[in-house]
N, C-alpha and C positions, 0 to 999 in steps of 0.2 A: 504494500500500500504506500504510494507517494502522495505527501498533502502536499498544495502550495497554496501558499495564503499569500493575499493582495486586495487591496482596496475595493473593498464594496462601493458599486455603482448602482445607478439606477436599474439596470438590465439584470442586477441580480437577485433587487426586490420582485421583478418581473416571475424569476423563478423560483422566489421562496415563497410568493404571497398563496402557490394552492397548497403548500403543503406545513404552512406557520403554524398553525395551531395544533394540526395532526401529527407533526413530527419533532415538533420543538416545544412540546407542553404548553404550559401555560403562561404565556410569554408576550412580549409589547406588539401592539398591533402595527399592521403594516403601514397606515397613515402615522405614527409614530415614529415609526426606523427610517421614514420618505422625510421625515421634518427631521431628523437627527443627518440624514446626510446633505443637508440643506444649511447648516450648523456651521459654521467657521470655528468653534470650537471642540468640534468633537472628530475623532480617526471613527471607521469603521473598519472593520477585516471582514474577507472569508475566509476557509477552509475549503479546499477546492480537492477533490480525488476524479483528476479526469477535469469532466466536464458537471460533473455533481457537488453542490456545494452538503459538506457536510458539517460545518459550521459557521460559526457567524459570532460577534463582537464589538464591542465599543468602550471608547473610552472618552472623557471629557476633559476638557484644559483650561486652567481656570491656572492665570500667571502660574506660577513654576508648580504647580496642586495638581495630582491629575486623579481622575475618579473612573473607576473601572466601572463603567455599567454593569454591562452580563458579557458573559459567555456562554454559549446555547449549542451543544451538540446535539446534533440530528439521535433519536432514539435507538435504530439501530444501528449506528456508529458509538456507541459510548463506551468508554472502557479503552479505548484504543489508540489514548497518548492523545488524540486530537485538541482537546483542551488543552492538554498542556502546550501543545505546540503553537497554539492561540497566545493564551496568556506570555511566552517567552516572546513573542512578536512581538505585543504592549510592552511587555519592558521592557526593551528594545526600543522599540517606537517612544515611548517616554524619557528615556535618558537622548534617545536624541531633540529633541524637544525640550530638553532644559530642567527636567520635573527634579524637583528635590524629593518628591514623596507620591506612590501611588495611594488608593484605600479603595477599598471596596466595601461592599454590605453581603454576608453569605446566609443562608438559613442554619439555624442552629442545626437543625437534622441534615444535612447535605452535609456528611463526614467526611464522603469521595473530596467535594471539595476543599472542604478545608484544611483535608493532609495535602492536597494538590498548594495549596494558598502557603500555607508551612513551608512545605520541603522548597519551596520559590523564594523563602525568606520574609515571608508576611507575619506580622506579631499581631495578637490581639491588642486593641485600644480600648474595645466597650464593646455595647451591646444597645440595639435600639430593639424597648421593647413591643411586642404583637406587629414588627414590620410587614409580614407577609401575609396577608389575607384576614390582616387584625390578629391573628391567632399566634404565629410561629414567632418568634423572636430571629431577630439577626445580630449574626454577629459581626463589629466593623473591625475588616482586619487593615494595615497600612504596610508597607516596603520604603523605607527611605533610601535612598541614594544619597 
């Protein structure tokens, strides 16, 4: 399996938007991720195997801050390095860009990620409580540079 990740265009919302909700849980609508590449402050990525994208990302830049949206691997792709190979591209992408410090927000129960967010060098800061769906709490993790 070769991924190659590059800049989300409009032609790629074209080919996520029949399959966003069915293969990417439950996640930001497609008029959303159209106004985030719209953005002067925000990178998007895919994940590309071929000509199928099997993931997708963002990140926001706020002077030298940068704030990790999401990372969203396709359902039957998961497990198989592709987030990570995402996330190493953001910070990448953010140290060239100047960032002193990534953060993101993870669900308390998403374990996969938050050993994924760990072993990348992310520390706990806090926790915001009932973030996800009122109920789940998040945990906000950050990477300094």
């Amino acid at each position: 399996m070769e991924i190659n990740v590059t800049s989300m265009s409009m032609k790629h919302l074209e080919q996520i938007a029949p399959i966003l909700l069915t293969d990417f849980d439950d996640f930001w609508t497609l008029s959303t991720l159209a106004l985030e590449l719209r953005n002067p402050n925000t990178y998007y990525l895919v994940a590309l195997e071929g000509e199928e994208i099997v993931g997708f990302g963002g990140i926001w830049q706020v002077l030298t801050e940068f704030h990790l949206n999401n990372i969203v691997v396709k359902k039957t792709k998961r497990n198989q390095g592709i987030g990570t190979i995402l996330l190493q591209h953001f910070v990448v992408l953010a140290k060239e860009k100047g960032a002193e410090s990534l953060t993101l927000e993870v669900n308390e129960n998403n374990k996969y990620a938050i050993q994924l967010y760990q072993t990348a060098g992310f520390t706990t800061m806090g926790r915001r409580s009932k973030y996800y769906h009122h109920q789940e709490d998040a945990i906000i993790m950050t990477k300094f540079f």
